[in-house]
C-alpha positions as CSV (number, residue, x, y, z in Angstrom):
1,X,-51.9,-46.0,63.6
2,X,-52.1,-47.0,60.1
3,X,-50.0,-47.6,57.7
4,X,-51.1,-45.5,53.6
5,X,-50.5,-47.9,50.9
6,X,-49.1,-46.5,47.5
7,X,-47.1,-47.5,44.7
8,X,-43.4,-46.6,44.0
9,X,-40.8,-47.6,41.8
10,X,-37.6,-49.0,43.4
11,X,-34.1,-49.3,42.1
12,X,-32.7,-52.4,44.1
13,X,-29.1,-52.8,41.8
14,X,-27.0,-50.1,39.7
15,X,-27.3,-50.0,35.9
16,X,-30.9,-52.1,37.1
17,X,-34.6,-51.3,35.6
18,X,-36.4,-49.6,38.4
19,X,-39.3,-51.8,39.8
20,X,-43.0,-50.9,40.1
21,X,-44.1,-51.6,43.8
22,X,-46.8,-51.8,46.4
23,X,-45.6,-50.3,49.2
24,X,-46.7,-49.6,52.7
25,X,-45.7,-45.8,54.0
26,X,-45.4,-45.6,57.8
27,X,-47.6,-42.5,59.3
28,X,-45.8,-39.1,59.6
29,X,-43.6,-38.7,63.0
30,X,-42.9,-35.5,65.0
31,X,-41.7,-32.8,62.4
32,X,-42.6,-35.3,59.5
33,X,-45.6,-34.7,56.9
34,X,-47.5,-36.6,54.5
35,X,-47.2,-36.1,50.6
36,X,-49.7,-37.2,48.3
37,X,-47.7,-36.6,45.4
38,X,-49.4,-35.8,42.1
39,X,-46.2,-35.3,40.2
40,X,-42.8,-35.2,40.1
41,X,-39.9,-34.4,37.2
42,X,-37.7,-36.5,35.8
43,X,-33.8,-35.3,36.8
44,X,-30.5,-36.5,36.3
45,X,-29.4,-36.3,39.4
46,X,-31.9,-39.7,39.8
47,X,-30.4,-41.2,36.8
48,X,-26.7,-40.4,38.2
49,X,-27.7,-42.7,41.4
50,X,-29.0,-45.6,38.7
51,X,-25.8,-45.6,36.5
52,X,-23.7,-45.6,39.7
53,X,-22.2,-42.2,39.4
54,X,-23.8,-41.2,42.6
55,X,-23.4,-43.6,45.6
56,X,-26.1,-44.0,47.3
57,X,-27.6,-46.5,49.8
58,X,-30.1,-49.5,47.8
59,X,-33.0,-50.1,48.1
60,X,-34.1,-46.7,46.9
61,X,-36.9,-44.7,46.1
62,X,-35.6,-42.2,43.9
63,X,-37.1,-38.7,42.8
64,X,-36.8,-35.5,44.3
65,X,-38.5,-33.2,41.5
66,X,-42.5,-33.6,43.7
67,X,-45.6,-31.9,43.6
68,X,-48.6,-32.5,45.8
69,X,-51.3,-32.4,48.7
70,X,-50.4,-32.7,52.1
71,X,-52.2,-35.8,53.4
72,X,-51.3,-36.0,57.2
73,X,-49.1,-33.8,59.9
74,X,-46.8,-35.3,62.7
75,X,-46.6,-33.6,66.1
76,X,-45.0,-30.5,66.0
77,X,-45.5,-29.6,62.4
78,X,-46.2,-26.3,62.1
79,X,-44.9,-25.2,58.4
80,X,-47.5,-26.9,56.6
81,X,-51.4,-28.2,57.0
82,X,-53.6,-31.0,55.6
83,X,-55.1,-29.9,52.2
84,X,-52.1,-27.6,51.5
85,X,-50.4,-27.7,47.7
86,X,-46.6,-28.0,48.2
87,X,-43.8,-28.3,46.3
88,X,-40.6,-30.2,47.7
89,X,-37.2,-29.1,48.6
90,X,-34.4,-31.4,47.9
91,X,-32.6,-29.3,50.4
92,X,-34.2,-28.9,53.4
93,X,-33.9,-25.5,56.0
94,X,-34.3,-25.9,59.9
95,X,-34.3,-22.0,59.8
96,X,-32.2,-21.7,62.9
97,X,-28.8,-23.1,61.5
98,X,-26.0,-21.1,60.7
99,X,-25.6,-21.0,57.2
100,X,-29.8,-20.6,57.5
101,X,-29.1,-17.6,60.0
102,X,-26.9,-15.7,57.5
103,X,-29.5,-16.1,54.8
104,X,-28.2,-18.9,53.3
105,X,-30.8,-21.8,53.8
106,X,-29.5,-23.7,50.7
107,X,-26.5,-24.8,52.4
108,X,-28.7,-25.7,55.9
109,X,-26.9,-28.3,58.7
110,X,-29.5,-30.3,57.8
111,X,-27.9,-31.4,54.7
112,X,-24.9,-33.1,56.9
113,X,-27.5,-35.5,58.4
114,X,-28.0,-39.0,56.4
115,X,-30.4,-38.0,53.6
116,X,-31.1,-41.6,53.0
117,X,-33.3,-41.9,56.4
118,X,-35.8,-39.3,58.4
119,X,-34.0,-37.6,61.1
120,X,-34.9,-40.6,63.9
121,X,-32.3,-42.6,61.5
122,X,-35.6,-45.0,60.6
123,X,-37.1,-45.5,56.9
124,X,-41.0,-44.6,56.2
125,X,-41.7,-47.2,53.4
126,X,-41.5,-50.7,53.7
127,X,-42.5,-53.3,51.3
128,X,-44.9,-56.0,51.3
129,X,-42.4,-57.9,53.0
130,X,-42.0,-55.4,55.2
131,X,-38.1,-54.7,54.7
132,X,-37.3,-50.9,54.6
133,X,-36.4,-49.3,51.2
134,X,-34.3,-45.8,52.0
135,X,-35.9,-42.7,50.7
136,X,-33.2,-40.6,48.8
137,X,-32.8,-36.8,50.3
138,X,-35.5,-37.2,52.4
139,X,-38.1,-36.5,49.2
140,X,-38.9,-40.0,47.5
141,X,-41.4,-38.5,44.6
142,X,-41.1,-41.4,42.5
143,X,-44.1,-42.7,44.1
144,X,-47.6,-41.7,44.3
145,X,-47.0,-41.1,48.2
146,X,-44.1,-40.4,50.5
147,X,-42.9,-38.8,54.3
148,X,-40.7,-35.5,54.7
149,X,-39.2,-33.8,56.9
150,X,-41.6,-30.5,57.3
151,X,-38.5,-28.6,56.4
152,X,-38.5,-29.9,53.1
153,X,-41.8,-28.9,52.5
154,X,-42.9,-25.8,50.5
155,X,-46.2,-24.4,50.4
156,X,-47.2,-22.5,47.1
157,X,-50.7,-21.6,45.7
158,X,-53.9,-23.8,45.0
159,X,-54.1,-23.1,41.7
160,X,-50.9,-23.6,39.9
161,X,-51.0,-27.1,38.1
162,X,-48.7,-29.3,39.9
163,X,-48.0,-31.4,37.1
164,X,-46.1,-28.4,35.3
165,X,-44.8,-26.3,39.0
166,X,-43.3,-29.9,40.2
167,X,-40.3,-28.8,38.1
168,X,-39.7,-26.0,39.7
169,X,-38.4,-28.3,43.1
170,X,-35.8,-28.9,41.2
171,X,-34.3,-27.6,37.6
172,X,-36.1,-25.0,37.7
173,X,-35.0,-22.9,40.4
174,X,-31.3,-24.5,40.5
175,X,-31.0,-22.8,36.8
176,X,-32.8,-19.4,37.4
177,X,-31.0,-19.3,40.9
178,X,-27.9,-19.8,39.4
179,X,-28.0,-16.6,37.1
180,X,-29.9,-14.1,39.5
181,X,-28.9,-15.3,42.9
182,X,-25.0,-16.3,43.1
183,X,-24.0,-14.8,39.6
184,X,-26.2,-11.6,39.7
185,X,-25.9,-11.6,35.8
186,X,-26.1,-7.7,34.8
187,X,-27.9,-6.4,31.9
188,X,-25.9,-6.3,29.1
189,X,-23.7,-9.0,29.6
190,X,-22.9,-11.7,27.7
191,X,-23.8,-15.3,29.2
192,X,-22.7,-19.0,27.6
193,X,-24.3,-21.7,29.1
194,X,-23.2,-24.9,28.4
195,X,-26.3,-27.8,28.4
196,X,-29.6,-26.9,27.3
197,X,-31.3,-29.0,28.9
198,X,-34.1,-28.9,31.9
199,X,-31.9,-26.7,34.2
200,X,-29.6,-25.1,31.3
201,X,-32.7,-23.4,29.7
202,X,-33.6,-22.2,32.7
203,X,-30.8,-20.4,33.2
204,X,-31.3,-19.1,30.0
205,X,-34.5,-17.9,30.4
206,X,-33.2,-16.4,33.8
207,X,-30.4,-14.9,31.6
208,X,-32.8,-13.1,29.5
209,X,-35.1,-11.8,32.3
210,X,-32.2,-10.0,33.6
211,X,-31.3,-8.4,31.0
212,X,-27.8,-10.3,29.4
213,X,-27.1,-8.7,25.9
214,X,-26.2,-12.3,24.6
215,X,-27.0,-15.3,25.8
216,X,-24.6,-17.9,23.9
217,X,-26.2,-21.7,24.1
218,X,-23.9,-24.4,23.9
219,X,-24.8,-28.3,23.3
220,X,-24.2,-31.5,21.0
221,X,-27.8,-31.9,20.0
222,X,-29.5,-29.8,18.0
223,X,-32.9,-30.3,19.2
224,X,-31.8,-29.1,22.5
225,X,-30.8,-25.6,20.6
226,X,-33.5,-25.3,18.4
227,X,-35.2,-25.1,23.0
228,X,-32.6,-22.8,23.6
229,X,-33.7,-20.3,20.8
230,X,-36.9,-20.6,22.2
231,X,-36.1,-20.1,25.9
232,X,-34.2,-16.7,24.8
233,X,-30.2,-17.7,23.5
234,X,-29.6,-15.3,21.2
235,X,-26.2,-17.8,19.8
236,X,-26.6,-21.5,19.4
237,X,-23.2,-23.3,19.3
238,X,-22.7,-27.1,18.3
239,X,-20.2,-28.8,20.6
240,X,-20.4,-32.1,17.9
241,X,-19.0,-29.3,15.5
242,X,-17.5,-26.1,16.6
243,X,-15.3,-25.2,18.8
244,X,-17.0,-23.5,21.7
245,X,-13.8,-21.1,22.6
246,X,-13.5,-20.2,19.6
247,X,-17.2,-19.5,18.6
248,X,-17.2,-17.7,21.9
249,X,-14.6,-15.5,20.8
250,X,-15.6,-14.8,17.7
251,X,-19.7,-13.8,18.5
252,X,-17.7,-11.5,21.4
253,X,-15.5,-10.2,19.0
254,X,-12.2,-11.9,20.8
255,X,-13.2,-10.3,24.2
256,X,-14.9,-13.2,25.5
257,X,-18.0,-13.8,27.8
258,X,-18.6,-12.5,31.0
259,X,-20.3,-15.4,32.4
260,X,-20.6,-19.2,32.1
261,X,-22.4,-22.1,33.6
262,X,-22.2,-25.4,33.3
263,X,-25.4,-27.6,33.7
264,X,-24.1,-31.1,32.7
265,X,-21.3,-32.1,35.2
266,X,-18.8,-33.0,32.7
267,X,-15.3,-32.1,34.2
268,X,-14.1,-31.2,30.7
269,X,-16.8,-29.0,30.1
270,X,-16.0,-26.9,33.5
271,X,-12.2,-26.8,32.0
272,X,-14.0,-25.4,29.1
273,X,-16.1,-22.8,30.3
274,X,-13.2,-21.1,32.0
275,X,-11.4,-20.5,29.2
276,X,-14.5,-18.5,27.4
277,X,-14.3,-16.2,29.6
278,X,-12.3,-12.9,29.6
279,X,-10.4,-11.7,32.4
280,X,-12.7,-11.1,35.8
281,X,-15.4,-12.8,34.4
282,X,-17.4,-15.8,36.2
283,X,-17.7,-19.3,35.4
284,X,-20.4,-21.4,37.8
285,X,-20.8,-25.1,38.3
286,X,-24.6,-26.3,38.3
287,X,-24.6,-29.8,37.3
288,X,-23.6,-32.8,39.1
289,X,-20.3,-34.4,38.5
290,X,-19.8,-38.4,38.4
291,X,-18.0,-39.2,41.9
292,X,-14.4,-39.1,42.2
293,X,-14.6,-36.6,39.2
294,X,-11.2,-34.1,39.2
295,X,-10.7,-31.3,36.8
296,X,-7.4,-29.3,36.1
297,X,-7.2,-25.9,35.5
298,X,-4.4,-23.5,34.7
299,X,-3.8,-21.2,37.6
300,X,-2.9,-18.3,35.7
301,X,-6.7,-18.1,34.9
302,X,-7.4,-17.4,38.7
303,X,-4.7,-15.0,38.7
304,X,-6.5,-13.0,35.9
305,X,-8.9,-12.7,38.3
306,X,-12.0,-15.1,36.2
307,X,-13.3,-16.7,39.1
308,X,-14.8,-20.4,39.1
309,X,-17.3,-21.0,41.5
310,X,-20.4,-23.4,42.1
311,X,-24.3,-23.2,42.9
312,X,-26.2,-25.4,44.9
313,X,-30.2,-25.3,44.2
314,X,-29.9,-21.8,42.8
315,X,-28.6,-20.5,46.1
316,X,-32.5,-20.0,46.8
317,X,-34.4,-19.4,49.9
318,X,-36.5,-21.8,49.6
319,X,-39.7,-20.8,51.3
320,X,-39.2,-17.6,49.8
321,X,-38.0,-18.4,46.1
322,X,-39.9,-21.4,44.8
323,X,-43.6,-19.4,45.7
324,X,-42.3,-16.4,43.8
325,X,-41.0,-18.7,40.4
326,X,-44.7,-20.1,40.7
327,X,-45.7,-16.7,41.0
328,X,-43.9,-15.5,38.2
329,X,-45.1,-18.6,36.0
330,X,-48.4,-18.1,37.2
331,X,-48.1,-14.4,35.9
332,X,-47.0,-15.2,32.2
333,X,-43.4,-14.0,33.1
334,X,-41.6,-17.4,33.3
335,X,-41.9,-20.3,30.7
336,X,-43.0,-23.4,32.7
337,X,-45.3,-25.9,29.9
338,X,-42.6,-25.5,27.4
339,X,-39.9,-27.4,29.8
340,X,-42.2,-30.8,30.1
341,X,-41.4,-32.7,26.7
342,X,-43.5,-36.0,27.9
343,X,-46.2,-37.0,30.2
344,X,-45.9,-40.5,31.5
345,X,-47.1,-42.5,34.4
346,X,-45.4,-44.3,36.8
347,X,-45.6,-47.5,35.4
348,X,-43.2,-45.8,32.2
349,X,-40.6,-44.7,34.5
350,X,-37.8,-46.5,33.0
351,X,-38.9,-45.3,29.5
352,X,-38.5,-42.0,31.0
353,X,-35.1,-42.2,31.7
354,X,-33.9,-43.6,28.7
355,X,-35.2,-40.6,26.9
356,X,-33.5,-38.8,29.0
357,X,-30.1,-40.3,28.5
358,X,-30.7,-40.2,25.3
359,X,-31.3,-36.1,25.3
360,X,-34.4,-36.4,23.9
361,X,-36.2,-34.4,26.8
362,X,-36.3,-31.2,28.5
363,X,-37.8,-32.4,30.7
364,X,-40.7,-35.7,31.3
365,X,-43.0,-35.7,34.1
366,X,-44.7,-38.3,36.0
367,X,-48.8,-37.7,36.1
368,X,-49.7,-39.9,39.5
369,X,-53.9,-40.6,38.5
């Protein structure tokens, strides 16, 4: 059979540039499918593997964040066909699992497997030399083609633009499946959110749609408020120059929130967000933690009954959840265009990330021509 050139970018070192490549990707086994990827978001869970913070096996073909056209089908596939628009799923879900069995498909056995390799333990992309570069979680959208495992493959509808939808196979649908899936925010309440940034305003925006009373925005940078206003906070909060407790307290009038999330994966911040809270109220963990991270917390806090808990992709079903966000985008209902700050190509990928370190994106996409 033979093998579909494309282009990727490869990180080969830590703290390196990512290089532009040709690479050759190996046909699609049993259970596997083709992506021709149009586009794919910009996330820091990518940049955590560049700056070390995430270990992960090198070479690498980072990006999990895809949009695209199904090219080819292995044996066996039978969630997807050629010509269909999918989105990707940085989790995958066998469906016959346990955790998949009791409705809980974001936690799937498949995630215990090495998500560096397909499931035969074997890499799809090689480079002109031939040597193997590992995919990372089985997705690899930072390149204009790419395998997967069919159960990380989403179907959605044909005409959604996949250069705006790509976003929500990632920050997207962790954010808004953060506030209506685990927290079940109730209307009326009163939500902080700390990070406003591609997944934190989407848990704003998830926030408003079901119904909090005040949605509380926390961040250093005041460009990523002035988003927050837009995406529905009713409070902005400066972390460079206010204290968030105590702003907290004072917009509740000393009772305190009933809910906050974290969407930057800074173990202070977590420390923080429990102590906005008043007693029985709910503090979730979205974003990703450099490894090795610890907090401490005082255990009277638990005792008071706030409870500290975590999200992982929004606790979605996948094949159920990420069709109904595009759905609901496609609808007018849920803001999509406003997330993607720059368009880029592949060829400005590292650009990309340093306006992302930088916090001076929602979000950027990459636009594969």
């Amino acid at each position: 059979m033979p093998e579909y050139s494309g282009r990727a970018a490869i990180l080969d070192r830590v703290k390196a540039p990512l290089s532009i490549e040709e690479i050759a990707v190996l046909p699609p086994g049993p259970g596997e499918v083709q992506v021709r990827y149009v586009a794919s978001g910009v996330c820091h869970s990518d940049l955590h593997v560049i700056t070390g913070d995430m270990r992960h096996d090198l070479p690498v073909v980072l990006g999990h964040e895809g949009a695209g056209v199904v090219e080819a089908v292995g044996p066996g596939v039978t969630t997807c066909a050629v010509g269909d628009h999918v989105l990707t799923s940085y989790i995958p879900s066998c469906g016959t699992c346990h955790y998949c069995s009791i409705g809980r498909p974001n936690l799937c056995a498949l995630r215990d497997r090495p998500r560096h390799l397909m499931l035969d333990g074997t890499s799809r992309i090689r480079r002109r030399d031939g040597s193997a570069v590992n995919h990372f979680l089985q997705v690899s959208s930072f390149s204009t083609r790419a395998v997967l495992l069919q159960e990380g493959v989403i179907p959605i509808r044909k005409d959604a633009p996949l250069d705006v939808i790509c976003l929500v196979s990632c920050g997207v649908t962790a954010g808004m499946g953060a506030v209506l899936n685990r927290a079940k925010v109730k209307p009326g309440s009163t939500v902080v959110v700390f990070g406003c940034g591609g997944v934190g305003l989407n848990v704003i925006q998830a926030a408003e749609l079901a119904g909090a009373g005040r949605i509380i925005a926390v961040d250093r940078l005041p460009y990523k408020l002035g988003l927050a206003e837009e995406f529905g906070a009713t409070h902005q909060v400066n972390a460079s120059t206010e204290d968030p407790v105590r702003r907290v307290s004072e917009i509740t009038g000393g009772f305190g929130a009933d809910y906050a999330f974290e969407a930057i994966g800074a173990p202070r911040v977590i420390e923080t967000m429990l102590d906005c809270l008043h007693r029985g109220g709910e503090a979730y963990v979205i974003g990703v933690s450099p490894h090795g991270s610890k907090i401490t917390i005082d255990p009277s806090l638990l005792v008071q009954e706030r409870v500290l808990s975590g999200s992982s992709f929004g606790g979605s079903r996948q094949r159920v959840d990420l069709p109904m966000i595009v759905d609901l985008f496609m609808g007018g209902k849920v803001k999509l265009r406003e997330l993607v700050s720059r368009r880029l190509g592949l060829d400005d990928i590292n650009h990309a990330f340093d306006l992302l370190d930088r916090g001076e994106v929602a979000r950027s996409v990459l636009v594969y021509s």
